[in-house]
VOGU-3710 file (C-alpha; in Angstrom, 3 decimals, decimal comma):
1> xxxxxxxxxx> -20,493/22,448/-14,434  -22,697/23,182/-11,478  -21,689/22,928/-7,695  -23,839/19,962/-7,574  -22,534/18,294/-10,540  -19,505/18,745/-8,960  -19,884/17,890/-5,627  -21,630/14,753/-7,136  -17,982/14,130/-9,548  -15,869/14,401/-6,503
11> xxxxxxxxxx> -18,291/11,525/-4,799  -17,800/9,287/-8,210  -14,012/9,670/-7,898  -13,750/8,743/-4,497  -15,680/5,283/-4,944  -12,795/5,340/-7,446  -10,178/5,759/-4,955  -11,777/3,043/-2,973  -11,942/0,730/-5,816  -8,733/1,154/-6,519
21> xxxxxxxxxx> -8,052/1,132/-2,571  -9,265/-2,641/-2,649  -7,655/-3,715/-5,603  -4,425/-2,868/-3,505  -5,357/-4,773/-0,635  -6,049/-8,059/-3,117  -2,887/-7,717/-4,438  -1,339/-7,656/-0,972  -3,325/-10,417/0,316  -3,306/-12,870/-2,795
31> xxxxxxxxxx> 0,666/-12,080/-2,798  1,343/-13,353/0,784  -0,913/-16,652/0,327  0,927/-17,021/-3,249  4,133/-17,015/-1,233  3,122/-19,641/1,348  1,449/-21,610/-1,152  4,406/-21,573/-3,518  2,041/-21,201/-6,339  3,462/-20,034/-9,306
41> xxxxxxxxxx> 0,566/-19,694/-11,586  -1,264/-17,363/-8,754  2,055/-15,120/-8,461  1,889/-15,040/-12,247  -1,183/-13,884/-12,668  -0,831/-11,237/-9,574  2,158/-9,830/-11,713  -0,224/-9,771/-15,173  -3,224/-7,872/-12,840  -1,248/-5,193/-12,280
51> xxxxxxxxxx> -1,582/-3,593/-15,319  -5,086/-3,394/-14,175  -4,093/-1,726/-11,137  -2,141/0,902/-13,220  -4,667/1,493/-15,925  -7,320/2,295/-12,828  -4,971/4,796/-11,539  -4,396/6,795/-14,466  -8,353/6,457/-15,279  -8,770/8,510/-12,136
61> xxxxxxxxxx> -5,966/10,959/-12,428  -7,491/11,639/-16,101  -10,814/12,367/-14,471  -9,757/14,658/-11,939  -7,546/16,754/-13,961  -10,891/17,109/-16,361  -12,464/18,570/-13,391  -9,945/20,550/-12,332  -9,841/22,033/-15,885  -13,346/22,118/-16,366
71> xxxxxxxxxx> -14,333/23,480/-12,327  -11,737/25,996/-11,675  -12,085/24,659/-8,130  -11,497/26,479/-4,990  -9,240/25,935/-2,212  -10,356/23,184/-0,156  -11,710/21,691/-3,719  -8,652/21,974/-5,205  -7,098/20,015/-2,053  -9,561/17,589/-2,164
81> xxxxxxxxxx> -8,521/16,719/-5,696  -5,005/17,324/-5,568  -4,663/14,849/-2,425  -6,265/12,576/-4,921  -4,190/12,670/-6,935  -1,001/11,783/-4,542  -3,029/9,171/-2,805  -3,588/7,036/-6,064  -0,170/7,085/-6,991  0,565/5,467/-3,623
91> xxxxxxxxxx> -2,309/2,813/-3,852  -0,478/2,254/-7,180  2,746/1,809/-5,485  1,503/-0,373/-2,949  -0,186/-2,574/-5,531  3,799/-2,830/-7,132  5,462/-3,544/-3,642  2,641/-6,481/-3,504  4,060/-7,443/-7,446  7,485/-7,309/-5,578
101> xxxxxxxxxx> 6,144/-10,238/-3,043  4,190/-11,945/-5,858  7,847/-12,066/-8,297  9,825/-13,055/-5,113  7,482/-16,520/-5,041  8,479/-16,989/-8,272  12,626/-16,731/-7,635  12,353/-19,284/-4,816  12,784/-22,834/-5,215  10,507/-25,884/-4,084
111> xxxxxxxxxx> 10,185/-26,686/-1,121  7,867/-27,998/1,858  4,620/-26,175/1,756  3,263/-23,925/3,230  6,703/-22,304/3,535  8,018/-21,156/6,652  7,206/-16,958/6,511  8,515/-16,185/9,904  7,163/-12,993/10,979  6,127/-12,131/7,511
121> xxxxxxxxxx> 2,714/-12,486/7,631  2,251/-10,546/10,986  4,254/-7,842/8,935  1,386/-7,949/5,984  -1,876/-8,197/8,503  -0,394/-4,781/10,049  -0,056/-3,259/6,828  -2,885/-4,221/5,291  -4,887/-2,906/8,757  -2,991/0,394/7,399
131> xxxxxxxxxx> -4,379/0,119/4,429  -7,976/0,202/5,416  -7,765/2,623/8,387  -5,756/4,721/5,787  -8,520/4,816/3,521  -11,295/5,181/6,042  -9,491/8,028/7,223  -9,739/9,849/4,257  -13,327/8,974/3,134  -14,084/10,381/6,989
141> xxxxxxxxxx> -11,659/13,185/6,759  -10,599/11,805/10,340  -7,297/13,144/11,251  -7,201/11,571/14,512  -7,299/8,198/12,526  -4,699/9,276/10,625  -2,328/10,271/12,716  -3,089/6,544/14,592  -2,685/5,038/11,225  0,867/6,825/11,352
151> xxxxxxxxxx> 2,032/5,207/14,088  1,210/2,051/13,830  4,271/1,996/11,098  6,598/1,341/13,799  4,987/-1,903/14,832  5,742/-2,868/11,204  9,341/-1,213/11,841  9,772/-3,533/15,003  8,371/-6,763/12,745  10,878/-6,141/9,808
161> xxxxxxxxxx> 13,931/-6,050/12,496  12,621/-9,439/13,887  12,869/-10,383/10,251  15,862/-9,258/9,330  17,379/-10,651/13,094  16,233/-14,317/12,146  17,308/-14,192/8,471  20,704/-13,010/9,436  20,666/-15,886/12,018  19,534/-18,632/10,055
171> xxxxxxxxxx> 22,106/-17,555/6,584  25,184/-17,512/9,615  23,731/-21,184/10,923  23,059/-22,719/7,369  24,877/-20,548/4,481  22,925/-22,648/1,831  19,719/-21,069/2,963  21,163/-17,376/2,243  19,179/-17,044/-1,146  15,936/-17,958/0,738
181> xxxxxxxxxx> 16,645/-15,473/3,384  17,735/-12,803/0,874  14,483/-13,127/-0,764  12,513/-12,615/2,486  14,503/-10,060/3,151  13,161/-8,194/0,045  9,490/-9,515/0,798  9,995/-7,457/4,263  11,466/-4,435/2,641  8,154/-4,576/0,379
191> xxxxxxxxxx> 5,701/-4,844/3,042  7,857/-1,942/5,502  6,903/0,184/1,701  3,233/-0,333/1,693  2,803/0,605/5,908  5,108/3,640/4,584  2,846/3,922/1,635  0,002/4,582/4,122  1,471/6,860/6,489  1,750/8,958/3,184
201> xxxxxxxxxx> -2,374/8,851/2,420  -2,532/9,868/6,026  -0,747/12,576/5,546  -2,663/13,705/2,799  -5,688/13,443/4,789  -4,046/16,047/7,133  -3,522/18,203/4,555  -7,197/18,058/3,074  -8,649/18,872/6,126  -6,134/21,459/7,354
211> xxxxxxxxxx> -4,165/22,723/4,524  -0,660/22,274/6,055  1,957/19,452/5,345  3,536/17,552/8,383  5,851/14,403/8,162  4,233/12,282/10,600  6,033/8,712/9,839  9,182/9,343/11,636  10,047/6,222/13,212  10,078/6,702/17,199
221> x> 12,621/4,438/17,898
//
């Protein structure tokens, strides 16, 4: 395999990575509108896609460990390709966290619609703005970006406390809403994942352009 053959694989995978990237996001999104919707046949169907979602990621781990077995690669290729390789597994895992929301809509019961999501949504806009800047970050090899990208986790921190406050409120006010709350309280914990999720591509990125790991999500507050 020639450099440029390479060079021109690592491209191809990277579209990958961003293909993947957006499937993520979908899943997110279509999750959040499935819960305020209360549609059942949408969270259904988000559930069934994300075998999709799984099969892309291990189509792009297969192709990079070809060309790390084919290339012999050198440092800052093999960096390129083993970052990769972590950041699809946690697109992956933010595509189940956004399975998570999509199986909580279908454990609630009826009920006016749209439903009531608190500070839920704010929570998913954040970490879907993550998401992106995450990904950008890498494609740019920005680490500046990154490390931004890091700490706007704790504005998602600060969110899931407001949820958890008025959930804890509302079950001590009304005990027959504590299974509703419960359940939002899981739908937070899923979206805190994904902006966690993200600080861990950005941390990747730091490592492909440096070569050195740092934990850089460590809440401030």
């Amino acid at each position: 395999m020639t450099r440029e053959l390479f060079h021109r694989e690592i491209g191809q995978l990277q579209d990958d990575v961003l293909v993947l990237g957006s499937m993520a996001e979908k899943a997110i999104m279509d999750a959040m509108e499935s819960l305020r919707d209360g549609d059942r046949q949408w969270s259904q169907k988000i559930v069934a896609d994300d075998a999709r979602i799984n099969a892309k990621r291990f189509e792009v781990e297969e192709k990079s460990v070809f060309v790390i077995a084919s290339q012999q690669p050198m440092a800052s290729d093999l960096r390129a390709l083993v970052s990769m390789l972590f950041i699809v597994t946690d697109l992956e895992r933010i595509a189940d966290h956004a399975e998570g929301i999509a199986r909580i809509n279908l454990l609630l019961e009826d009920e006016p619609l749209p439903r009531r999501l608190g500070y839920l949504p704010a929570m998913a806009d954040r970490a879907v703005a993550m998401l992106r800047d995450s990904l950008k970050a890498y494609i740019d090899q920005d680490i500046d970006l990154a490390r931004r990208t890091c700490e706007a986790d704790d504005e998602v921190d600060h969110l899931q406390d407001r949820v958890y406050e008025d959930a804890t409120q509302a079950m001590i006010a009304d005990p027959s809403t504590i299974q509703r709350n419960t359940y939002m309280l899981w739908a937070s914990h899923n979206l805190e994942r994904i902006a966690d999720r993200c600080t861990n591509i950005c941390e990747r990125v730091i490592y492909l352009v440096t070569g050195q790991m740092q934990e850089i999500n460590v809440s401030k507050y």
